[in-house]
SEVEX-512929 format. One record per residue (C-alpha): x, y, z. Coordinates in pm, whole numbers, plus 50000, padded with zeros to 5 digits. Layout:
N
<pt><xx>X</xx><yy>Y</yy><zz>Z</zz></pt>
...
// end
This chain:
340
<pt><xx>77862</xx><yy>64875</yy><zz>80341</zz></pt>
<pt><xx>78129</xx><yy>65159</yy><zz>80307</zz></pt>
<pt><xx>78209</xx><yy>65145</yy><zz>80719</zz></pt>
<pt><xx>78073</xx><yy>64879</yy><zz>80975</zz></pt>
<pt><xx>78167</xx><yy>65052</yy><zz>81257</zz></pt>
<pt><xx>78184</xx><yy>65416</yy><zz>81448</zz></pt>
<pt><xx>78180</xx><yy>65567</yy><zz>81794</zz></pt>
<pt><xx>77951</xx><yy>65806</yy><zz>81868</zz></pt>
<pt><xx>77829</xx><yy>66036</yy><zz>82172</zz></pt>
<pt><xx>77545</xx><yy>65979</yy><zz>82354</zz></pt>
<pt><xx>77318</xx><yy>66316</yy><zz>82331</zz></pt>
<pt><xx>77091</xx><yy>66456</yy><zz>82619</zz></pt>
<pt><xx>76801</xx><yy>66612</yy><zz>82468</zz></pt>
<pt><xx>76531</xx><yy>66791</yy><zz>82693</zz></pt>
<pt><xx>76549</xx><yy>66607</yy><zz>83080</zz></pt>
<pt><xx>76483</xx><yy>66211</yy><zz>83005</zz></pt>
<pt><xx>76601</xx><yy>66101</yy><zz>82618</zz></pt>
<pt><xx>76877</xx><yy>66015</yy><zz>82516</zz></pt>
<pt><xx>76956</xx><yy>66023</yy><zz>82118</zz></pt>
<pt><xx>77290</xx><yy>65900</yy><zz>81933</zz></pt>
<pt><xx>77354</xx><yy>65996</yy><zz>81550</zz></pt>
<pt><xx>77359</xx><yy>65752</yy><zz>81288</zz></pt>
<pt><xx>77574</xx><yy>65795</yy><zz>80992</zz></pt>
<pt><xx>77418</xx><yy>65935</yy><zz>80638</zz></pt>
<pt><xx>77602</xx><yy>65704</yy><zz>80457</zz></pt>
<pt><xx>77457</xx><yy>65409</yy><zz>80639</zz></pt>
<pt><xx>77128</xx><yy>65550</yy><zz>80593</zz></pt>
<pt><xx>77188</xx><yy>65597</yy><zz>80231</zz></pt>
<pt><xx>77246</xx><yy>65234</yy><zz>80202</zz></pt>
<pt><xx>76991</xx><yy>65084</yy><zz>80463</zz></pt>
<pt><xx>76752</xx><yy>65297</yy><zz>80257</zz></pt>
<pt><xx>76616</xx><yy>65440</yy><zz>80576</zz></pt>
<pt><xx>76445</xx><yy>65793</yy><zz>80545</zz></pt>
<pt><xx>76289</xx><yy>66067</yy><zz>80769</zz></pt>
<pt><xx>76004</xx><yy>65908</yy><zz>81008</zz></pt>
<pt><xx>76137</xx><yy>65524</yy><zz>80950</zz></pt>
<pt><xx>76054</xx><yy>65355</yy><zz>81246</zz></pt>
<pt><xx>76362</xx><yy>65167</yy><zz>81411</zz></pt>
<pt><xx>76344</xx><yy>64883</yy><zz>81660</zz></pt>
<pt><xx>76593</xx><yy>64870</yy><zz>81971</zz></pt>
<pt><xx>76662</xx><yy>64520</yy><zz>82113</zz></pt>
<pt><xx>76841</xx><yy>64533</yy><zz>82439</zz></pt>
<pt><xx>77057</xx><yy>64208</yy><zz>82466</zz></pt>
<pt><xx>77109</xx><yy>64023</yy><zz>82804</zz></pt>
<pt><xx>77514</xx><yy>64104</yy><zz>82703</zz></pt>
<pt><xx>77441</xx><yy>64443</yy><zz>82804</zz></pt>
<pt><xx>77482</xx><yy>64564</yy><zz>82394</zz></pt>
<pt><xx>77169</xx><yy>64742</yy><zz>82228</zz></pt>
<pt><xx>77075</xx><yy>64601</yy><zz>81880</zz></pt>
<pt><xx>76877</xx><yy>64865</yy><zz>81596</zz></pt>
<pt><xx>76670</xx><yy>64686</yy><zz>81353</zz></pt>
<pt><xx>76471</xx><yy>64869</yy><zz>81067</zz></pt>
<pt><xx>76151</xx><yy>64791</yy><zz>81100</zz></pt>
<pt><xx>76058</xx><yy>64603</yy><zz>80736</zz></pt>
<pt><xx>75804</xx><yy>64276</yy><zz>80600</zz></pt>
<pt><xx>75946</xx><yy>63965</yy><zz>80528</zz></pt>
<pt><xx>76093</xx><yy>64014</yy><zz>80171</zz></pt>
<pt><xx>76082</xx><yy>63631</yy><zz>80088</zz></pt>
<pt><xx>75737</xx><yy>63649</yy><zz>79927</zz></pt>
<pt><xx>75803</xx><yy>63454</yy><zz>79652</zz></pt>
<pt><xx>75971</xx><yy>63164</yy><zz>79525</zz></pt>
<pt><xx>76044</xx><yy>62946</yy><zz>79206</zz></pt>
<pt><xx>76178</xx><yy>62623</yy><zz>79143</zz></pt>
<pt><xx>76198</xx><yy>62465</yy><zz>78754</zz></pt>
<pt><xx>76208</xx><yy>62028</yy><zz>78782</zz></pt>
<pt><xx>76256</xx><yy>61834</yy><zz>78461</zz></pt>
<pt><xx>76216</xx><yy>61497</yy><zz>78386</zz></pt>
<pt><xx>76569</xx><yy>61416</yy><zz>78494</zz></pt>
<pt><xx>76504</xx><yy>61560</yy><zz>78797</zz></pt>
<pt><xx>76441</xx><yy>61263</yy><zz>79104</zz></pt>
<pt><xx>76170</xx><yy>61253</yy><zz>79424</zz></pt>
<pt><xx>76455</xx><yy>61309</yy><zz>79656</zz></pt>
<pt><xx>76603</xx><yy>61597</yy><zz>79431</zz></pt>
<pt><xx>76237</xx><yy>61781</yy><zz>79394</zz></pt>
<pt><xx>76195</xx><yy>61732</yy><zz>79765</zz></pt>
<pt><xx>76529</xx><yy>61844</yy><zz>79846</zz></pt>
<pt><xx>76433</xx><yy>62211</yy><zz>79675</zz></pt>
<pt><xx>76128</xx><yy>62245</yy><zz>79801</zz></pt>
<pt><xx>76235</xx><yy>62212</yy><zz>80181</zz></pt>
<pt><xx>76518</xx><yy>62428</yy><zz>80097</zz></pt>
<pt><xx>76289</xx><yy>62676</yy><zz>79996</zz></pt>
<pt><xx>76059</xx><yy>62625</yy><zz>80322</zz></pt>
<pt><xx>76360</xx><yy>62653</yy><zz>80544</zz></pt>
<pt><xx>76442</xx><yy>62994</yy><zz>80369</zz></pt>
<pt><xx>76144</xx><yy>63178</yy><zz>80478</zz></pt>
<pt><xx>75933</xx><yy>63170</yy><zz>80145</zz></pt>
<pt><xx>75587</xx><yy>63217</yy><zz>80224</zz></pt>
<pt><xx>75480</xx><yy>63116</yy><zz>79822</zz></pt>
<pt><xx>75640</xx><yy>62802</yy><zz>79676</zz></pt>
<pt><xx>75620</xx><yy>62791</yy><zz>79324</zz></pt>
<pt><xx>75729</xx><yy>62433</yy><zz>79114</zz></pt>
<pt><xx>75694</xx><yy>62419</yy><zz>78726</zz></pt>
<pt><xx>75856</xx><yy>62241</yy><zz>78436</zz></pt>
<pt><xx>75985</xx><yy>62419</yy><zz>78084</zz></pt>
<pt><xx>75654</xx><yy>62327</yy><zz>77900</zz></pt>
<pt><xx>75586</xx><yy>61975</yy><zz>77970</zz></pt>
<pt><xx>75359</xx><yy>61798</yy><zz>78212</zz></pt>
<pt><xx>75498</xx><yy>61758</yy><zz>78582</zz></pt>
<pt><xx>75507</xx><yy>61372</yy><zz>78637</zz></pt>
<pt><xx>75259</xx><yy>61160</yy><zz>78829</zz></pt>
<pt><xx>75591</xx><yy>61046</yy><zz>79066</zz></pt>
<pt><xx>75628</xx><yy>61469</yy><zz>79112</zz></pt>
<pt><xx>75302</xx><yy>61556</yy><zz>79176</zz></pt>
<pt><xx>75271</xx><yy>61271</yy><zz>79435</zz></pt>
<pt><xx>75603</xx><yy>61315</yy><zz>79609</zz></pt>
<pt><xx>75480</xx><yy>61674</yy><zz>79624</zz></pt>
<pt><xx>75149</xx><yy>61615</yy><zz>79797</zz></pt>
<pt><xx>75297</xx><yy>61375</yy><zz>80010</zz></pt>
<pt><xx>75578</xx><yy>61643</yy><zz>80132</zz></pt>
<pt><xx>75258</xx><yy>61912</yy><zz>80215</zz></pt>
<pt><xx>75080</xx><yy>61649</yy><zz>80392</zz></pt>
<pt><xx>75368</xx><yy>61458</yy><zz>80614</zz></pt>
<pt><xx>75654</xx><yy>61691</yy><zz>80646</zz></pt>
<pt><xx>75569</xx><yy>62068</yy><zz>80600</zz></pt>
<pt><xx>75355</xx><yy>62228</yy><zz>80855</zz></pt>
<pt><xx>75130</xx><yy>62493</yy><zz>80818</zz></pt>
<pt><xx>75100</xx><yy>62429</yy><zz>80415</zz></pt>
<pt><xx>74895</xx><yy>62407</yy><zz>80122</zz></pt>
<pt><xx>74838</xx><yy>62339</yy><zz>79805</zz></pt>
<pt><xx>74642</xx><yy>62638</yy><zz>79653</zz></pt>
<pt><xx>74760</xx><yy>62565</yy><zz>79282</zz></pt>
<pt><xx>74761</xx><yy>62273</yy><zz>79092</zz></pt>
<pt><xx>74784</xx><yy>62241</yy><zz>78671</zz></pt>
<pt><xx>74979</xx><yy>61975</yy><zz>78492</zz></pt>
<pt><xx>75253</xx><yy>62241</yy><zz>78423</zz></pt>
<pt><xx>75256</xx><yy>62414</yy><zz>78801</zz></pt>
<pt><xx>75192</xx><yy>62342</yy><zz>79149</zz></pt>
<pt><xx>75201</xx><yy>62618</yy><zz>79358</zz></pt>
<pt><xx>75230</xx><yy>62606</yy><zz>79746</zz></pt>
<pt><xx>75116</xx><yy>62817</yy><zz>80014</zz></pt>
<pt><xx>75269</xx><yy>62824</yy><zz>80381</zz></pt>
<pt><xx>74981</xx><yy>62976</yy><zz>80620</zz></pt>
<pt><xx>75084</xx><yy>62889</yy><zz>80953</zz></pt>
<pt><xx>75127</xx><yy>63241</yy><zz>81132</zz></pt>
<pt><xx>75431</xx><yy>63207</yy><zz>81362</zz></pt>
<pt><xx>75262</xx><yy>63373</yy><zz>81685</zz></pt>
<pt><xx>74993</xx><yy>63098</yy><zz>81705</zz></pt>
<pt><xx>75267</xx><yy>62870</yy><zz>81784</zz></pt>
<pt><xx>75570</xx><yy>62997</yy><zz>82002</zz></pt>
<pt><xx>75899</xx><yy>62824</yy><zz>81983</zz></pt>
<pt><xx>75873</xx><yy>62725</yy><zz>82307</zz></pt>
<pt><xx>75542</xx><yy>62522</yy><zz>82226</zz></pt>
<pt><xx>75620</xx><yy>62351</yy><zz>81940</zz></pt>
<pt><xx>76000</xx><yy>62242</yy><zz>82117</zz></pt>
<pt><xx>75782</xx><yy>62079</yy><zz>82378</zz></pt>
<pt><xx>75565</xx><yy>61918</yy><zz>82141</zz></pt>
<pt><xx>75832</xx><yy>61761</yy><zz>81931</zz></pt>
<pt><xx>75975</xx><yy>61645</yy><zz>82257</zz></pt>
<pt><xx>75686</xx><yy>61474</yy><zz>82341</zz></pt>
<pt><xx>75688</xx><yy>61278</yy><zz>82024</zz></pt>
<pt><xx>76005</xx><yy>61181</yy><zz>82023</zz></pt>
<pt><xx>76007</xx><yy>61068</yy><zz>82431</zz></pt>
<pt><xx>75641</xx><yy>60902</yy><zz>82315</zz></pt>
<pt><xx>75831</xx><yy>60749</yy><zz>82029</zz></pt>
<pt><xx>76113</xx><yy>60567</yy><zz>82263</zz></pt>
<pt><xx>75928</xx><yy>60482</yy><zz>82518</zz></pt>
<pt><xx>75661</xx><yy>60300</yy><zz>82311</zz></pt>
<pt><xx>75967</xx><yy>60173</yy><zz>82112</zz></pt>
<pt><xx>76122</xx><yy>59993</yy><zz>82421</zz></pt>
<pt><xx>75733</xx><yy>59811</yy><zz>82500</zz></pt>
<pt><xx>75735</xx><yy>59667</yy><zz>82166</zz></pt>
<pt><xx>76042</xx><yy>59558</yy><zz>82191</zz></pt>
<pt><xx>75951</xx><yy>59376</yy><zz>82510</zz></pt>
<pt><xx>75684</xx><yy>59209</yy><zz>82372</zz></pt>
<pt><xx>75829</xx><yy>59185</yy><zz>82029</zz></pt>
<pt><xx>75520</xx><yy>59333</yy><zz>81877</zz></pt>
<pt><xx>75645</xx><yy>59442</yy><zz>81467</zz></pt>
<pt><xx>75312</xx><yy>59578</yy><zz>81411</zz></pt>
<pt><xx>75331</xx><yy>59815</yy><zz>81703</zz></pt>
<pt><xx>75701</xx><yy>59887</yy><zz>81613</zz></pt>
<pt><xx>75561</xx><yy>60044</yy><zz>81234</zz></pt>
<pt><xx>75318</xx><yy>60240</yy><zz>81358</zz></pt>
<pt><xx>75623</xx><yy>60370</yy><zz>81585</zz></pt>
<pt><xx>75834</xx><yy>60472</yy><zz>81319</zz></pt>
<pt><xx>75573</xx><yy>60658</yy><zz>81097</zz></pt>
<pt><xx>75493</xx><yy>60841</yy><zz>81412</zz></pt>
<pt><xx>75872</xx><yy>61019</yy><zz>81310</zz></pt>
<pt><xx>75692</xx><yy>61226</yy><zz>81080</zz></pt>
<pt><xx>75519</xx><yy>61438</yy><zz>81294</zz></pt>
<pt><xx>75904</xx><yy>61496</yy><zz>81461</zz></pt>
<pt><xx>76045</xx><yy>61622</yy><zz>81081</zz></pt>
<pt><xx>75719</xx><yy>61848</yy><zz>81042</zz></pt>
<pt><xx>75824</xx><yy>62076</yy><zz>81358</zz></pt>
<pt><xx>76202</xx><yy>62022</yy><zz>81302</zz></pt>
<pt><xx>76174</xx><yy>62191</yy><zz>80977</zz></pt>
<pt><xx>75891</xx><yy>62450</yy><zz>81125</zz></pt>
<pt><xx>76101</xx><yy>62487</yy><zz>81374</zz></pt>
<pt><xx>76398</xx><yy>62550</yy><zz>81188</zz></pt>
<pt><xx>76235</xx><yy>62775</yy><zz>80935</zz></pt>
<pt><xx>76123</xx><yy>63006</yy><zz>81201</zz></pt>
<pt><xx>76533</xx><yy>63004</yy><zz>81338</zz></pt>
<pt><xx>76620</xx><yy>63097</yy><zz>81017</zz></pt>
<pt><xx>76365</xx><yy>63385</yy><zz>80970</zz></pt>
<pt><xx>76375</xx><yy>63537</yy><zz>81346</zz></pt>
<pt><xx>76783</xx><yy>63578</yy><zz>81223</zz></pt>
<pt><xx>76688</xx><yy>63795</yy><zz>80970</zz></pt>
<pt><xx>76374</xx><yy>63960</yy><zz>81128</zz></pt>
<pt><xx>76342</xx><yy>64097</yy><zz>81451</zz></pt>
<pt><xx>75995</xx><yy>64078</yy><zz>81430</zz></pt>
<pt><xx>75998</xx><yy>63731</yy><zz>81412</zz></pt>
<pt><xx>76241</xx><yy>63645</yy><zz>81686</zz></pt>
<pt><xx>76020</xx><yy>63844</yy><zz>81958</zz></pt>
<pt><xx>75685</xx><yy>63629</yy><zz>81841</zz></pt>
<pt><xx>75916</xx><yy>63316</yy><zz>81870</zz></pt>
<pt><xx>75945</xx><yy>63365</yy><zz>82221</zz></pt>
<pt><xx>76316</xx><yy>63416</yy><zz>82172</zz></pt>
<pt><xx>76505</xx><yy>63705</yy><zz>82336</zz></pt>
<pt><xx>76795</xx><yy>63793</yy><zz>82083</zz></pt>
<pt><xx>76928</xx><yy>63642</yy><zz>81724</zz></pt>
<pt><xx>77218</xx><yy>63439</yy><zz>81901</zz></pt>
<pt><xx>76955</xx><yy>63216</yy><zz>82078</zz></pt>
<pt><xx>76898</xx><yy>63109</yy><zz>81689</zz></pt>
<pt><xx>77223</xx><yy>62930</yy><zz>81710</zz></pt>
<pt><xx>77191</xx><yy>62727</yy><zz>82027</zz></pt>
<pt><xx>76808</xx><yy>62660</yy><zz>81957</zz></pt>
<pt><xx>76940</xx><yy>62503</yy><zz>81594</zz></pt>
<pt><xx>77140</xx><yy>62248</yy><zz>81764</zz></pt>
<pt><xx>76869</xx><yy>62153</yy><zz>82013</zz></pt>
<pt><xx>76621</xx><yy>62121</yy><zz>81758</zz></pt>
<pt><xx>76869</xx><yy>61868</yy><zz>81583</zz></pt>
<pt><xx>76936</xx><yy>61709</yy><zz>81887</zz></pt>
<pt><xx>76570</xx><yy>61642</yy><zz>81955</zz></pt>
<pt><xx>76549</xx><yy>61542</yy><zz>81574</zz></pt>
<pt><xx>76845</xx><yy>61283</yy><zz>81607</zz></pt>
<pt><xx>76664</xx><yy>61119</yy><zz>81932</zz></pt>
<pt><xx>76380</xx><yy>61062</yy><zz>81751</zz></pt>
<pt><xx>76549</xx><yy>60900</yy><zz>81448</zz></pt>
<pt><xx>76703</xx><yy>60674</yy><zz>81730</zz></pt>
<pt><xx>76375</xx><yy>60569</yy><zz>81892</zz></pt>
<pt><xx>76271</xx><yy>60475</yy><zz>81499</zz></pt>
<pt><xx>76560</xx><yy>60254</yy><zz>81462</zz></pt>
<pt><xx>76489</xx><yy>60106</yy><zz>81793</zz></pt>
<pt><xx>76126</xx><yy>60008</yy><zz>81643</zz></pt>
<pt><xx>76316</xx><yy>59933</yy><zz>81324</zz></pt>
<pt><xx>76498</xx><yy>59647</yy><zz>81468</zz></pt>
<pt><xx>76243</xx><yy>59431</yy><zz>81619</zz></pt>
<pt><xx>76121</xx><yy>59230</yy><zz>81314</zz></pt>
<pt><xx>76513</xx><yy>59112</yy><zz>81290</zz></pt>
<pt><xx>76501</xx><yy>58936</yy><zz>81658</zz></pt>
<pt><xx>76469</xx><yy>58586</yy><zz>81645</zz></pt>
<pt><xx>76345</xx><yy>58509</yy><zz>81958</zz></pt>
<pt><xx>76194</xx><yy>58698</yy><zz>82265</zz></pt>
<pt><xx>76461</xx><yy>58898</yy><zz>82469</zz></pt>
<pt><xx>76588</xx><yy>58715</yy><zz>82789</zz></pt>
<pt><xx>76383</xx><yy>58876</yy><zz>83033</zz></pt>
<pt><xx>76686</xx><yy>58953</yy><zz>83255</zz></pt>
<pt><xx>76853</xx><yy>59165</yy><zz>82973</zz></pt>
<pt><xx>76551</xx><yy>59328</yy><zz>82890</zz></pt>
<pt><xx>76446</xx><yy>59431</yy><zz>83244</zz></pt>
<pt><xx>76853</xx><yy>59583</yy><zz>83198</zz></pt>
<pt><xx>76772</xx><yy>59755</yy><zz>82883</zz></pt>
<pt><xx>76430</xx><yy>59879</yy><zz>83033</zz></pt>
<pt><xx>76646</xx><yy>60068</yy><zz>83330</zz></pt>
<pt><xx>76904</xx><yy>60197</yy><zz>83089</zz></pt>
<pt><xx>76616</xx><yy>60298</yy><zz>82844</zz></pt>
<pt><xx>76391</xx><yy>60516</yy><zz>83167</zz></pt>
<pt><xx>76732</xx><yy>60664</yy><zz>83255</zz></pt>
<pt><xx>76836</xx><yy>60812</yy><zz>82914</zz></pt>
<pt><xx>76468</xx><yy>60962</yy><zz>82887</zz></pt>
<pt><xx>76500</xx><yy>61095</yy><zz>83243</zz></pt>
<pt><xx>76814</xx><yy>61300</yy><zz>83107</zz></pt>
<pt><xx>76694</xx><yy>61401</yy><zz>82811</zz></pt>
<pt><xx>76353</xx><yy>61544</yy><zz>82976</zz></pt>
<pt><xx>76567</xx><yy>61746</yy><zz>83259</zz></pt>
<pt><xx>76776</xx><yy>61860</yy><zz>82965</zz></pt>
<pt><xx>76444</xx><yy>62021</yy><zz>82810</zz></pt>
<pt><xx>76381</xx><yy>62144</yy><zz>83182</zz></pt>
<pt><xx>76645</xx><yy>62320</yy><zz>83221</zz></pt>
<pt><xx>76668</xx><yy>62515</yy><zz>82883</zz></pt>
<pt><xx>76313</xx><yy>62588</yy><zz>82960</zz></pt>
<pt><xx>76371</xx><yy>62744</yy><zz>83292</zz></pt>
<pt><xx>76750</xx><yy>62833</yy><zz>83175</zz></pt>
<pt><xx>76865</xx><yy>62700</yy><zz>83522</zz></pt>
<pt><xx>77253</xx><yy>62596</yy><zz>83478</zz></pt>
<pt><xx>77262</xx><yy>62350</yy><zz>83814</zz></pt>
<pt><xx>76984</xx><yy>62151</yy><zz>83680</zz></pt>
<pt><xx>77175</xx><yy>62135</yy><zz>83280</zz></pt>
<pt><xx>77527</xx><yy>62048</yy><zz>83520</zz></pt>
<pt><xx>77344</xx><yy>61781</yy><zz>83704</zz></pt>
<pt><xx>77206</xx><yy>61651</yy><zz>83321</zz></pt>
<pt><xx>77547</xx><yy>61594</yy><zz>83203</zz></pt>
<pt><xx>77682</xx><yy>61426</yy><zz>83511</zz></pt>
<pt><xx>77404</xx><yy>61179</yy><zz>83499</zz></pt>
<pt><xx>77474</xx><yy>61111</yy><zz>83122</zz></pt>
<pt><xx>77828</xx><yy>60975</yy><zz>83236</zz></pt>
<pt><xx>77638</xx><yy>60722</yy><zz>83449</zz></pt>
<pt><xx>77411</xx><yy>60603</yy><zz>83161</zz></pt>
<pt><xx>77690</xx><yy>60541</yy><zz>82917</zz></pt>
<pt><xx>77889</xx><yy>60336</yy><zz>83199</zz></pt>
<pt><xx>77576</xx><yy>60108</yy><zz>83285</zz></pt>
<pt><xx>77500</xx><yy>60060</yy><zz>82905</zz></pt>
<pt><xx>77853</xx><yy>59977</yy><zz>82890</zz></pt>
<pt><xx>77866</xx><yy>59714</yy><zz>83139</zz></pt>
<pt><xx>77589</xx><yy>59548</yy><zz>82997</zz></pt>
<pt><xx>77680</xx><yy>59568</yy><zz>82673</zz></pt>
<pt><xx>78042</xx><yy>59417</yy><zz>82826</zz></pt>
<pt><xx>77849</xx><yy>59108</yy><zz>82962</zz></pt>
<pt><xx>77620</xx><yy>59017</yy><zz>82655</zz></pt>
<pt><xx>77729</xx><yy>58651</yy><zz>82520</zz></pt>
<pt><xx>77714</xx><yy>58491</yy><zz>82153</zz></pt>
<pt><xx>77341</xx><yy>58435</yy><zz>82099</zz></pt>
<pt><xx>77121</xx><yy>58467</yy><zz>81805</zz></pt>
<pt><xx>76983</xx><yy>58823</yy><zz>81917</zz></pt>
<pt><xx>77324</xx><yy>58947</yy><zz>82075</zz></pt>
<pt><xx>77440</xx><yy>59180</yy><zz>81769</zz></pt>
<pt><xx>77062</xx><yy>59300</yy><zz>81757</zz></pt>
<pt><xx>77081</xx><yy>59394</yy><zz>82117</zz></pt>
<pt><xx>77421</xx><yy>59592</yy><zz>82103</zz></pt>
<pt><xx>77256</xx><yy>59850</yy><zz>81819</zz></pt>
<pt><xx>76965</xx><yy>59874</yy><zz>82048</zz></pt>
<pt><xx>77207</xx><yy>59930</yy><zz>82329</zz></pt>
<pt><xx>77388</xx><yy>60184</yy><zz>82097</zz></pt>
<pt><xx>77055</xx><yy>60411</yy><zz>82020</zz></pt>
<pt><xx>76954</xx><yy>60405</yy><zz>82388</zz></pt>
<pt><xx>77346</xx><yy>60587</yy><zz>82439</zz></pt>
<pt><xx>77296</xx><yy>60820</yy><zz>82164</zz></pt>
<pt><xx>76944</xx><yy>60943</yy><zz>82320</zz></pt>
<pt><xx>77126</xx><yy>61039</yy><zz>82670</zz></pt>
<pt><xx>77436</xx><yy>61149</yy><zz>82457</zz></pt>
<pt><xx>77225</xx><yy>61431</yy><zz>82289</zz></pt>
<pt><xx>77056</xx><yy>61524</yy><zz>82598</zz></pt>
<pt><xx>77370</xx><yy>61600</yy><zz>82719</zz></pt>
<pt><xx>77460</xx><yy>61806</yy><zz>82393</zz></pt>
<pt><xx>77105</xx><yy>62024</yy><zz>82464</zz></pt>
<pt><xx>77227</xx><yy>62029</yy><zz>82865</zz></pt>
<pt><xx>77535</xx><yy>62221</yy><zz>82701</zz></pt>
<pt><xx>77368</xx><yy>62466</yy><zz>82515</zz></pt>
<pt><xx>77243</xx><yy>62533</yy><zz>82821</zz></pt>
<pt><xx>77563</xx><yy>62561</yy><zz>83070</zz></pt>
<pt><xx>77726</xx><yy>62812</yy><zz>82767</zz></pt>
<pt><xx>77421</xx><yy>63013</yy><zz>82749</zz></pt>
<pt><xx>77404</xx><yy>63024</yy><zz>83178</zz></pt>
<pt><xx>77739</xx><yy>63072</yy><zz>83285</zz></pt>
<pt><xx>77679</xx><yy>63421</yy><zz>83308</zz></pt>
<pt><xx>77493</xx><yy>63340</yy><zz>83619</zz></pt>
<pt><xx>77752</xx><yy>63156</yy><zz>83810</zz></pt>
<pt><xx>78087</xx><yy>63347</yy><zz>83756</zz></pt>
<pt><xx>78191</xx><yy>63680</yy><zz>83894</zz></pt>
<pt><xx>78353</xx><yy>63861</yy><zz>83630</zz></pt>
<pt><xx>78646</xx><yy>64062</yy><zz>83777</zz></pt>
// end
């Protein structure tokens, strides 16, 4: 764009309205005409944000795999392409058949990990892929609390089996981390669209495009806890014998405090309340020093090194609460300083 920035006079036209001019260059290149209907977003920062009111352009996408081409690789595009926005996912090959490893890594992608799509196509050259989920039905707020749910669900049923050192129990745990990826990446695809469309970030629930950033970082905070409760379930079938019942009363208390943190650290980005996101990092200090101290008195048994990476994933769960408690605090401050 030829200039990014001008001042301009407020106008007073008739009793009540206000109007400002907008350069004809920058209409020229926004190709905005007479009658185009404008959106104004007024920002809690005090500024005033103009969007042009437009559809979603990502309509459409293609991706070409070949026989060279791996799971992971095919998967990798296709989530790329859900995280951009597209609403139509298109995969073909260059005139041969798409592999029975594809098609299945394909279907199994729709069915565990992308929310809200289909399959409406299927040949042996082309699979084509529909996303249907309308972002209103589900607010960001709503699907945040669901795939904190999961991932609390997740630890807390992770800890039980450990206590009874149930493995069966444990793999139905870590499959349950699927349902966590599908509303990370909804999540995130929505973060990534509200950026680029007002539209969007108003039926998210979100109030203006910075939010995006400090909502990203939650959602991979929420994400990482998750993948932490799985490797908790993940490490039971290497225990060789039941957990002295001391030390697992200890890791019990450690465990209920780290998911007391990390659900006051959703509670206070919900109700954007910076004493209660304060108070969540203070308390995090106290976790990490009683997981250290018992982590400080473990001796040389056959289920000690097993216990010290359980130890370590309980930290990391009240370590990224306190990361969401200071998304929080930075987006708060505002209402606990005087500005002079």
């Amino acid at each position: 764009m030829s200039e990014i920035k001008q001042i301009r006079r407020l106008q007073l036209t008739g009793g009540s309205t206000y109007t400002v001019s907008i350069p004809k260059t920058w209409i020229d290149e926004l190709k905005l005409k007479k009658n185009s209907e404008i959106i104004l977003l007024k920002n809690r920062n005090g500024s005033i944000t103009l969007f042009q009111e437009e559809q979603n352009k990502k309509n459409h996408a293609k991706a070409t795999i070949g026989k060279k081409d791996s799971k992971e690789s095919t998967r990798r595009k296709i989530i790329a392409m859900y995280l951009s926005g597209y609403k139509t996912i298109e995969i073909k090959t260059n005139g041969i058949e798409i592999s029975s490893i594809h098609k299945s890594a394909i279907r199994d992608l729709v069915r565990t990990t992308l929310m809200g799509t289909e399959i409406i196509e299927s040949s042996s050259e082309r699979i084509t892929l529909q996303v249907l989920t309308q972002l209103a039905q589900l607010s960001f707020t709503i699907a945040l609390k669901r795939m904190y749910t999961t991932a609390k669900n997740m630890h807390e049923e992770s800890i039980e089996a450990l206590g009874e050192t149930d493995s069966e129990h444990a793999e139905e745990i870590i499959k349950m981390d699927d349902e966590v990826d599908r509303f990370s990446l909804y999540l995130l695809r929505n973060l990534n669209l509200a950026l680029e469309n007002v539209q969007v970030l108003i039926d998210s629930g979100l109030e203006k495009p910075s939010d995006c950033l400090g909502y990203r970082t939650v959602v991979k905070c929420v994400e990482r806890i998750a993948d932490h409760a799985g490797l908790i379930a993940k490490k039971i079938k290497y225990l060789k014998s039941p957990i002295d019942e001391k030390i697992l009363k200890e890791i019990e208390q450690i465990s209920k405090e780290s998911l007391v943190v990390f659900e006051n650290s959703i509670d206070a980005l919900s109700k954007r309340d910076y004493i209660m996101a304060e108070n969540v990092a203070t308390s995090v200090t106290k976790v990490i020093e009683k997981e250290k101290k018992l982590m400080d008195s473990l001796k040389p048994h056959d289920n000690t090194a097993i216990i010290k990476l359980i130890l370590e994933d309980i930290r990391r769960t009240a370590e990224y609460s306190r990361d969401i408690s200071e998304i929080v605090i930075d987006e708060t401050v505002q209402s606990v300083i005087v500005e002079s």
